[in-house]
N, C-alpha and C positions, 0 to 999 in steps of 0.2 A: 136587346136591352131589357132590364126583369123591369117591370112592371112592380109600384110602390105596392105592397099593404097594406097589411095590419097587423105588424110585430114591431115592439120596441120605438125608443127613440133613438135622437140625437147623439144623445150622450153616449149609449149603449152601442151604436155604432161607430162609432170613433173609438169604442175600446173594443172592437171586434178589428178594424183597420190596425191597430195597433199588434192586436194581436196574431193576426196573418198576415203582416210584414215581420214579426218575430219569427213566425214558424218557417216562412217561407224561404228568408234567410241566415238565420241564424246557424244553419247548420247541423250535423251530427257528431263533429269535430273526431278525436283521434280513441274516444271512449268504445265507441261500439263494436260488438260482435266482427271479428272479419266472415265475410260470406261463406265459407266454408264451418265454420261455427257456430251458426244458426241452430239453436236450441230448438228439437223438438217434442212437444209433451202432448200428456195424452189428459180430455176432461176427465173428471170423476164424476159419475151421475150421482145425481141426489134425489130426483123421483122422478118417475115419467108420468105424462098428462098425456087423453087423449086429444087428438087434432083429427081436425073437419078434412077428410082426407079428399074433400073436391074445392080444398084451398092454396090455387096455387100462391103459394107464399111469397111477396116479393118485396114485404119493410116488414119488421116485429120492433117493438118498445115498449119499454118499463115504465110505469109511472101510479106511486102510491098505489101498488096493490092489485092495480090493474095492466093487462095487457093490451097493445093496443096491433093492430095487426091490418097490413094491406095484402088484397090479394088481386091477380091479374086474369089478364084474357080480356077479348073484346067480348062484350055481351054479360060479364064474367066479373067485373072490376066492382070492388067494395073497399071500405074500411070498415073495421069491426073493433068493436070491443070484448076482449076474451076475460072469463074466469080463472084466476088461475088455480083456485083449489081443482077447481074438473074439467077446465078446457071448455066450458059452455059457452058457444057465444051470446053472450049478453042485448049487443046491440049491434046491429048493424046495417049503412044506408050503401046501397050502389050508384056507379056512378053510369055515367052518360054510354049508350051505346058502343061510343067510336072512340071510347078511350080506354087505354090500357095503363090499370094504374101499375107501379112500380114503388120506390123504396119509401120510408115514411119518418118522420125527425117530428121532434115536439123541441119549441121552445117558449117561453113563458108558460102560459095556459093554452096555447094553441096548438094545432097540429098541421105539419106540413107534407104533403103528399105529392110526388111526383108522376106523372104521365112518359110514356114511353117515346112516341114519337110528334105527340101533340103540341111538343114546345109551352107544357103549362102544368102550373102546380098548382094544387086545391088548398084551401086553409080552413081548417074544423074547428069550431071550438070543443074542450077536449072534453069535456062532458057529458054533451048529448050531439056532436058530432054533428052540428049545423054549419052547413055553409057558410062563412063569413067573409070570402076575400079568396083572392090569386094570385101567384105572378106568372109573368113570362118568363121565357128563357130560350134560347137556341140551342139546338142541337136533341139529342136523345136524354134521358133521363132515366138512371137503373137505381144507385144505392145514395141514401140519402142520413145525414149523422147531423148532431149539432154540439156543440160544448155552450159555453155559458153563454158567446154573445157572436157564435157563427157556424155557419152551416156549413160541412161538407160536400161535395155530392162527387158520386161517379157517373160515368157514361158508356163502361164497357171497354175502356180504353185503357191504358197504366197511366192515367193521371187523375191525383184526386183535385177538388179544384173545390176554392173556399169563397164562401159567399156572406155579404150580409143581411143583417135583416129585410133590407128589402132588398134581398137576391141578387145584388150585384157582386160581382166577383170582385175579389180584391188579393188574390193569389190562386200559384196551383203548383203544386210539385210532383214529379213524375216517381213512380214507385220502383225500386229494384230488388229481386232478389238472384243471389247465385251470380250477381255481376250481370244480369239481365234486367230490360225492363219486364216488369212484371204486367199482361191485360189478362183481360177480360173481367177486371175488377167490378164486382156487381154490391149487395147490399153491404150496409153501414151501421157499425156502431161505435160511436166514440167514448171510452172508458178510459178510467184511470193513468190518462195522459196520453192515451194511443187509440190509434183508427183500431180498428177490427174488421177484417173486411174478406167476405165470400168472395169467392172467383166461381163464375163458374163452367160446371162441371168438373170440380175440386172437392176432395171430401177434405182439404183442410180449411182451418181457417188462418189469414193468415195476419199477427200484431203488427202494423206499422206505424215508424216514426213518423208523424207527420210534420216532423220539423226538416228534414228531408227524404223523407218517402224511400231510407229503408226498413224491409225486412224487420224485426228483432227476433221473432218467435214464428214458429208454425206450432198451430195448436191441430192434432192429429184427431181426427171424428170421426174415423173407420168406423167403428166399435158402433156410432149411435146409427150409421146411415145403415149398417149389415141389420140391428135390431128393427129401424123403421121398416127395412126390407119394399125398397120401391120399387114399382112395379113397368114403369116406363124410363126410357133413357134423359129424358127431361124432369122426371123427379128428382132432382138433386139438392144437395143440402144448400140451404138458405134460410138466413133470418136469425137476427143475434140483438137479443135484447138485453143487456144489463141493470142487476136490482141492485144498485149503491149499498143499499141499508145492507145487506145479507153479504154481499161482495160474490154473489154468482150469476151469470149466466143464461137465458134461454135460450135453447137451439134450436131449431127445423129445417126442414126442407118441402121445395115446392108436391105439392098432395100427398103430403106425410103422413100418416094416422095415429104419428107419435111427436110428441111436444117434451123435450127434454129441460130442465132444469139440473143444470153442470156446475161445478167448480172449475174451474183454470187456476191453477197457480198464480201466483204475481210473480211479474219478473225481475232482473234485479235492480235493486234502489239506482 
């Protein structure tokens, strides 16, 4: 059971409940792509930044200007705040020995950061990244998203599973593409109506309906993971921050030495 808090009220969750019994049943009715039809596009870079290539990367997010960025490993585990004109990291505290942090979601002014097999999430304030609060949670903990008034999260599994402010589930729908379920779903981001979500050991990334968890898009990242050029077989592409204002994109991968700033297309209305 998650453990209450310190995001939001009352009110705000009951329009998060509302709103992931909409996603959750509402369907993707007779509109959508058949799986064989699955668009797939490629980003457009717009400039590359350098990255702290002893970051394994396992949440990135956008917020006014700044980057906010978790990395993992035991002994290894931070959240950081990056520059985004040069990729400097700004600020950054570690955590606890024996934990492995994993994906990362900001809602309000806070931030929320996942632990891998700890069954616990950290809450920052997002400024100077003080500890202020936690929740529980069972099971594993990899990518982590939020929209206006609820959090995503994955587990490595094909189900994404929707939570509220104070962590408690209130759906979850299982992802398919190609008429399969689709795992190994790892970090999160939620834009412009759809999850975004790493798999990994996947150079794509791939748009999902989360109103039933399929497919729309595979967006193709050959092109950034060949220029990062990683150097072990656990370097793989992860981390997808979206800047509203500008409507693109950050990309990486875990001990990248490159931080992309992409355009994706929008898909169709």
């Amino acid at each position: 059971m998650a453990q209450r808090g310190m995001i939001g009220d009352r009110a705000a969750a009951g329009a998060c409940i509302a709103l992931c019994a909409a996603l959750c049943t509402g369907g993707c009715g007779e509109d959508g792509p058949a799986q064989a039809d699955i668009p797939h596009v490629k980003p457009t870079i717009i400039r590359t930044l350098p990255h702290d290539s002893l970051a394994f990367t396992q949440g990135l997010l956008f917020h006014e200007g700044r980057l906010y960025e978790s990395t993992g490993g035991y002994g290894r585990s931070s959240v950081r705040i990056l520059d985004t004109l040069d990729g400097r990291v700004l600020r950054q505290v570690p955590l606890d020995q024996d934990l492995f942090a994993e994906g990362l979601a900001r809602m309000d002014d806070r931030l929320v950061q996942l632990t891998w097999r700890a069954g616990r999430a950290i809450i920052y304030a997002q400024d100077d990244l003080a500890t202020v609060g936690g929740f529980l949670y069972s099971g594993e903990g990899w990518g982590l998203a939020a929209s206006r008034h609820a959090f995503i999260m994955s587990n490595g599994s094909d189900t994404l599973y929707f939570r509220d402010r104070h962590f408690s589930i209130t759906g979850a729908v299982a992802v398919t593409f190609e008429g399969r379920r689709l795992t190994r779903l790892n970090e999160l981001e939620y834009a412009r109506g759809m999850v975004y979500a790493n798999v990994w050991h996947s150079v794509y990334v791939f748009e999902i309906d989360p109103a039933c968890g399929s497919v729309r898009r595979i967006i193709d990242c050959t092109e950034l993971t060949e220029q990062a050029r990683p150097r072990g077989r656990e370097e793989v592409l992860n981390g997808i921050a979206y800047n509203r204002d500008a409507g693109t994109f950050f990309l990486t991968g875990k001990n990248w030495r490159l931080l992309f700033e992409v355009r994706i297309p929008s898909g169709s209305p």
